[in-house]
C-alpha positions in Angstrom: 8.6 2.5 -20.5 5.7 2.2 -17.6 5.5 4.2 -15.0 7.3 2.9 -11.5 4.4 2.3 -9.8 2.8 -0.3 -10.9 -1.3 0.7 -10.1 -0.8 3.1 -12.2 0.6 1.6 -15.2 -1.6 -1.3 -14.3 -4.7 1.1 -15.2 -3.0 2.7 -18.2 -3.0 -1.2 -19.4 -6.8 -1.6 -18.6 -7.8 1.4 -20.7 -5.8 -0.2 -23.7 -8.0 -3.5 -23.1 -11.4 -1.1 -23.1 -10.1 0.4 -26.2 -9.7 -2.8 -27.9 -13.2 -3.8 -26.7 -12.4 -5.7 -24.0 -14.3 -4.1 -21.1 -14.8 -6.7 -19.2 -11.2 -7.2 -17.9 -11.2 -6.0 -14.5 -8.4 -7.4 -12.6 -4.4 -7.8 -13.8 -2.2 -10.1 -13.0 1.9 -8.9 -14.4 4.6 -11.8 -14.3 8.2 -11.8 -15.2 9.7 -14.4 -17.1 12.2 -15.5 -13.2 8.2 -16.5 -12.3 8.1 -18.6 -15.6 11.3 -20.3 -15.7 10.5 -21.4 -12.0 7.6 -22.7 -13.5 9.1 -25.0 -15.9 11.5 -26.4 -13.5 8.6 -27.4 -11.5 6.6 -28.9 -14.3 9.5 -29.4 -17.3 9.6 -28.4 -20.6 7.0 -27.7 -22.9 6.4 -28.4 -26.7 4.9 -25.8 -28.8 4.3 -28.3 -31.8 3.0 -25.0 -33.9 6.3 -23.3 -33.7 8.5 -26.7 -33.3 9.7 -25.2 -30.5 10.9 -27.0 -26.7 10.7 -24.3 -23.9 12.4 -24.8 -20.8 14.0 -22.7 -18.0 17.0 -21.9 -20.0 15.8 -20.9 -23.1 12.4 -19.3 -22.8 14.0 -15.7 -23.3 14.9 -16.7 -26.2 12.4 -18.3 -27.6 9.8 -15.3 -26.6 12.3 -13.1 -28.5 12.9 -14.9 -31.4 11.0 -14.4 -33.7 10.1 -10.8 -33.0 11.1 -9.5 -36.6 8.5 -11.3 -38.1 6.0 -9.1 -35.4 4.4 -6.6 -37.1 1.2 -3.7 -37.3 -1.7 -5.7 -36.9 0.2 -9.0 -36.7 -1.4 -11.7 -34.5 1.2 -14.4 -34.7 3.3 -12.8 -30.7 -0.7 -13.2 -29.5 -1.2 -16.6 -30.7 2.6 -17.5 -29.4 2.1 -16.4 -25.9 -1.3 -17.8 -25.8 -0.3 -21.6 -26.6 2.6 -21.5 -24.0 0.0 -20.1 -21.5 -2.5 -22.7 -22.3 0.3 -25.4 -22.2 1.5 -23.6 -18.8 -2.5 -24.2 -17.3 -2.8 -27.9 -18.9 0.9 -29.1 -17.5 -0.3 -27.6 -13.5 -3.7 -29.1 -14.0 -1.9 -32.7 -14.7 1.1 -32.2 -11.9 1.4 -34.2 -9.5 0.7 -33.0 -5.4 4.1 -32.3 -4.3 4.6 -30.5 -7.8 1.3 -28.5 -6.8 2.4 -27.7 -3.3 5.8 -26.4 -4.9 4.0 -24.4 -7.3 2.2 -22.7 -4.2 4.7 -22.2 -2.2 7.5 -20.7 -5.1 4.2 -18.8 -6.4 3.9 -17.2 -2.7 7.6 -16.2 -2.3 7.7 -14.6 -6.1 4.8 -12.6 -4.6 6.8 -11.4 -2.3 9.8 -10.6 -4.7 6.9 -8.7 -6.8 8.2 -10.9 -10.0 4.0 -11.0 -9.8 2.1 -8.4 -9.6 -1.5 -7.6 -9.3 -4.2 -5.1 -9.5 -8.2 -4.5 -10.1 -10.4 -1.8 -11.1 -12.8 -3.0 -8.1 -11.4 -0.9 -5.2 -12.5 -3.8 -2.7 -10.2 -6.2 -4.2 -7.6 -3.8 -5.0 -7.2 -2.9 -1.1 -6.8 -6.0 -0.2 -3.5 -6.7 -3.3 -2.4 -3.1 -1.4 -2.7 -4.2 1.9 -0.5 -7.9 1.4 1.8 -5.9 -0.5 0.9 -7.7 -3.9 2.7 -5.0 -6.2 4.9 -3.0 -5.8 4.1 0.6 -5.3 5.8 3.7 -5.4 5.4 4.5 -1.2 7.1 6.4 2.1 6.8 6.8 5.4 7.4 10.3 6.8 10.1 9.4 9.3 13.0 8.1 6.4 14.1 9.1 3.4 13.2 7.1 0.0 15.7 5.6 -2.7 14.0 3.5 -5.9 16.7 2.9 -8.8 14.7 1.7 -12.1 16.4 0.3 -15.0 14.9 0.2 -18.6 17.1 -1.6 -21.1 16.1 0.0 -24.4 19.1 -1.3 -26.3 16.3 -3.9 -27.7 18.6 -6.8 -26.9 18.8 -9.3 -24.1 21.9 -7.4 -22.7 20.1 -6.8 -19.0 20.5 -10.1 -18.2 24.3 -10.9 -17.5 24.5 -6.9 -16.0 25.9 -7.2 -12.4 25.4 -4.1 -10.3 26.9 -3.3 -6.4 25.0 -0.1 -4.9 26.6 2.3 -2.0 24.6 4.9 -0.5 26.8 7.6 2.2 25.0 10.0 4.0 25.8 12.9 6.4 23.2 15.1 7.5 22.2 17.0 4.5 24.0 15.0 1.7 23.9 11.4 -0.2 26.3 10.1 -2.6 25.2 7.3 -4.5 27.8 4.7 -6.0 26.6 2.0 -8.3 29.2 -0.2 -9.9 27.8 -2.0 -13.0 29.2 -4.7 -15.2 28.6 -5.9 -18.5 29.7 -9.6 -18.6 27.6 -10.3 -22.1 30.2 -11.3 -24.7 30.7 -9.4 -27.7 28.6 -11.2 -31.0 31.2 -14.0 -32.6 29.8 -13.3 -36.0 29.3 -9.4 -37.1 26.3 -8.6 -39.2 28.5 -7.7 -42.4 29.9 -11.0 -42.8 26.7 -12.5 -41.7 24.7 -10.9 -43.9 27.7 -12.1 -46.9 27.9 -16.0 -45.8 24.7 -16.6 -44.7 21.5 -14.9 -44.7 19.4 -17.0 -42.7 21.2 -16.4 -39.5 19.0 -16.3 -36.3 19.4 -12.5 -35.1 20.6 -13.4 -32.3 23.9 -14.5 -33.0 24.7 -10.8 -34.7 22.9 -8.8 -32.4 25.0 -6.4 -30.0 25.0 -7.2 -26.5 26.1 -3.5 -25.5 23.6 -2.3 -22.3 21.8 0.8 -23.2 20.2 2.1 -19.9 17.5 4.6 -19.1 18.2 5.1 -16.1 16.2 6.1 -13.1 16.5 7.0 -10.0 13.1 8.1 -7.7 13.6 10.0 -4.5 11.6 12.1 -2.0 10.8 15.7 -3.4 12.8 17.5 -0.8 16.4 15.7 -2.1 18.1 18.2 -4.8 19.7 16.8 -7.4 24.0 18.0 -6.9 25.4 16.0 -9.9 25.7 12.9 -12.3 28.5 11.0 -13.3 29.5 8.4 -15.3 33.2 7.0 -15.4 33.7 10.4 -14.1 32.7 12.5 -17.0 29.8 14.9 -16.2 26.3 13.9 -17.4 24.8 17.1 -18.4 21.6 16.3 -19.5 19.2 14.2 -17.5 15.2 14.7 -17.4 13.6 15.8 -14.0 9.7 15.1 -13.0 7.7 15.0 -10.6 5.6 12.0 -10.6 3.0 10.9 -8.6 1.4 7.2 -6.9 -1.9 6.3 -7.4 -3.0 8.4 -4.3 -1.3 11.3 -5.3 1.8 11.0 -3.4 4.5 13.0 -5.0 8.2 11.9 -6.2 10.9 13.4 -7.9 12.5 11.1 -10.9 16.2 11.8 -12.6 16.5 10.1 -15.8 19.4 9.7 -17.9 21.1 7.3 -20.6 24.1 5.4 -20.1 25.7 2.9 -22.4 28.0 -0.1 -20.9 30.2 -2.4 -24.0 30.5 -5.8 -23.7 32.7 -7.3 -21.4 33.1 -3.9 -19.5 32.7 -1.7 -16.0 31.8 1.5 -15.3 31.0 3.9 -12.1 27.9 6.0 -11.8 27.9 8.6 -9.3 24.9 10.6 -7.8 25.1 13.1 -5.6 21.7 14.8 -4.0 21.6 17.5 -1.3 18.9 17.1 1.5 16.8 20.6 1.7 15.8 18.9 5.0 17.9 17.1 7.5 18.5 13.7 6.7 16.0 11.3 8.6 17.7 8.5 10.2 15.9 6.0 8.2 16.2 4.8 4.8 13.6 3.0 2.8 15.0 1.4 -0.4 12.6 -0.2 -2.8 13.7 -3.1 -5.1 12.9 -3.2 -8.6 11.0 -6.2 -10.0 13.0 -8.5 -12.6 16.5 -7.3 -11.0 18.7 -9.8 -9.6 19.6 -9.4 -5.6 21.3 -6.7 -5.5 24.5 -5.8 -3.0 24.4 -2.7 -1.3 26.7 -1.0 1.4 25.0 1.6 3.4 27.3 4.2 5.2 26.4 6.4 8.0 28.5 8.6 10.7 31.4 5.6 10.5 29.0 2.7 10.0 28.8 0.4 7.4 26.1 -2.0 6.8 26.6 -4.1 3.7 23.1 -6.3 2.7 21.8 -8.3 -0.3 18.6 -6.6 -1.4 15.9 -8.8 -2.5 12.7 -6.8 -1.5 12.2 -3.9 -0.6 13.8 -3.2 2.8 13.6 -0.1 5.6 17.6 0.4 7.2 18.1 2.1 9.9 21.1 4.7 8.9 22.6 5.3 12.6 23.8 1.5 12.5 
């Protein structure tokens, strides 16, 4: 998966571009598919006569997914896919109507905000100015709080990520943080399993045999300084985990635990963090949000008080509530 901040996976995707001889692209512009399904409840559904396909809001994960075992080595037909439903995209905003235009706007503004778009360029003038509105998000601190960033890859290659619910509690004393996050799996389990599907009826879309089981790298990014007490998961010790030190564009360094968890169908389970504070604890708190998750709930506990939020950016609490 990319690295958490996105300038710098933004220029790992530029040198791919040079490498395929396409020097020229300068500037990139990373949406998720919320960004896209706002789009087509603005401006409706779209036909993709080449693939007899209608997109809309509700089925556009799908339909970008669908067909991805036909994808293969040197195989242009995801390309040419995602090239007609961007062309369709520019021709249905170019023929909206005004209010549909101002809408566009204004929903393209706040998803700016929620990073479900991000943006860079290799022209440092530009690129301050995407910085400075906070157009991406970066990996970033202030001195005077501590720094939290929870990144989720789902490498389960299924669409499980999508009904996962998650509640976050962070309790801190002076030197120590325990981390709670309480996820849920409310995908239900395939109706058909791929033995009899593969008996009955061999043309069966994928998707409909497919496990919907949540296989999690997961992440979490924290200030160098925080040491790493344990892991658990449903209260059995996670022994293994990989531990880096990673750095921002500007050279800013992180420390990032990574670990896998797995989460069934139609099931819960606890994870539990625990880091120790070589420093005493600041009485800040700066908790990033990571792109494509839903709002998330957190509870934030400090010397007796409890402040419970919905995180939907990126947000600086003050501990001694």
């Amino acid at each position: 998966n990319w690295h958490p901040d996105f300038p710098t996976s933004a220029e790992q995707v530029l040198q791919f571009f040079a490498l395929g001889n396409k020097k020229n692209v300068t500037t990139l512009v990373a949406i998720n598919q919320d960004y896209a399904k706002i789009l087509l409840d603005i401006i409706g559904e779209i036909n993709l006569k080449d693939y007899n396909t209608i997109v809309n809001s509700s089925n556009i994960s799908d339909v970008l997914r669908s067909r991805r075992s036909e994808f293969f080595p040197g195989s242009k037909q995801k390309k040419h896919l995602l090239s007609q439903l961007l062309a369709q995209f520019q021709i249905r905003i170019i023929e909206a109507d005004e209010n549909s235009k101002l809408n566009i706007i204004k929903q393209t503004l706040n998803q700016l905000t929620l990073k479900n778009i991000q943006l860079y360029s290799a022209n440092d003038d530009i690129d301050q100015i995407f910085s400075k509105h906070n157009m991406r998000q970066e990996l970033q601190y202030e001195d005077d709080s501590e720094y939290l960033f929870f990144v989720e890859s789902n490498v389960g290659i299924n669409k499980a990520n999508k009904n996962i619910l998650r509640e976050v509690t962070v309790e801190t004393n002076d030197f120590e943080s325990l981390i709670t996050v309480n996820f849920k799996n409310n995908n239900l389990q395939p109706s058909i399993s791929n033995l009899t599907e593969l008996v009955s009826n061999p043309e069966t879309d994928d998707k409909k045999t497919e496990h919907l089981g949540y296989v999690n790298y997961q992440r979490i990014i924290v200030k160098p300084n925080w040491q790493l007490d344990y892991i658990k998961y449903n209260d059995q010790s996670i022994e293994n985990w990989d531990e880096d030190l990673i750095e921002n564009k500007n050279g800013i360094e992180f420390k990032q635990i990574g670990f896998l968890t797995t989460l069934e169908e139609q099931s819960s389970a606890i994870l539990e963090v625990s880091f120790r504070n070589t420093e005493k604890n600041k009485d800040k708190i700066y908790i990033q949000k990571q792109p494509g998750i839903p709002a998330t709930p957190y509870t934030v506990k400090r010397k007796g008080n409890v402040l419970q939020i919905l995180l939907e950016k990126n947000l600086v609490i003050m501990k001694d509530i």
